[in-house]
C-alpha positions in Angstrom: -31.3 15.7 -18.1 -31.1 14.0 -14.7 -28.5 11.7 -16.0 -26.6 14.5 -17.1 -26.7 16.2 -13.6 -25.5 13.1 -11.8 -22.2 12.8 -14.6 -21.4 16.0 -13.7 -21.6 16.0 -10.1 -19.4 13.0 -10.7 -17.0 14.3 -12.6 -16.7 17.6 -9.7 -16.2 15.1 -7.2 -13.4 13.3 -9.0 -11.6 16.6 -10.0 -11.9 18.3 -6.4 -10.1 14.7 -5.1 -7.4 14.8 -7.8 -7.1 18.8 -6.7 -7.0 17.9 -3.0 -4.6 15.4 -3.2 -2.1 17.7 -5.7 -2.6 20.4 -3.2 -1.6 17.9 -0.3 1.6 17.0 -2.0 2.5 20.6 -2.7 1.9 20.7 0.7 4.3 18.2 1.8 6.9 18.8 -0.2 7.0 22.3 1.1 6.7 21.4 4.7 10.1 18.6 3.5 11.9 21.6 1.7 11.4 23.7 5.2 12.5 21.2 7.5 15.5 20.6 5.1 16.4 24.6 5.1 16.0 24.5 9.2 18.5 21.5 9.5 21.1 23.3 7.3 20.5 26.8 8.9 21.3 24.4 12.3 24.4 22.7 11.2 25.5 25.9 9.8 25.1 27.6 12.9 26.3 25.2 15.0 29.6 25.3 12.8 30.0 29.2 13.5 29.6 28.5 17.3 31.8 26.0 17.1 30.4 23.2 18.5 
């Protein structure tokens, strides 16, 4: 029974580190994606102003 205990807190310690690492490359790709969409909404507007 103990033994059993200790597997399992394993296991939820090994699933909330895979979970916080998927959730920190969601995280990063969104911030990328962002950053992309700012430079282009930039360029663009800096093409309009004609600069």
């Amino acid at each position: 029974m103990l033994h059993q205990t200790a597997t399992t807190k394993k296991f939820k310690e090994s699933d909330y580190k895979v979970t916080h690492k998927r959730n920190l490359r969601l995280f990063s790709s969104q911030i990328f994606i962002n950053t992309t969409r700012l430079i282009k909404l930039r360029s663009r507007q800096s093409k309009i102003q004609g600069t």
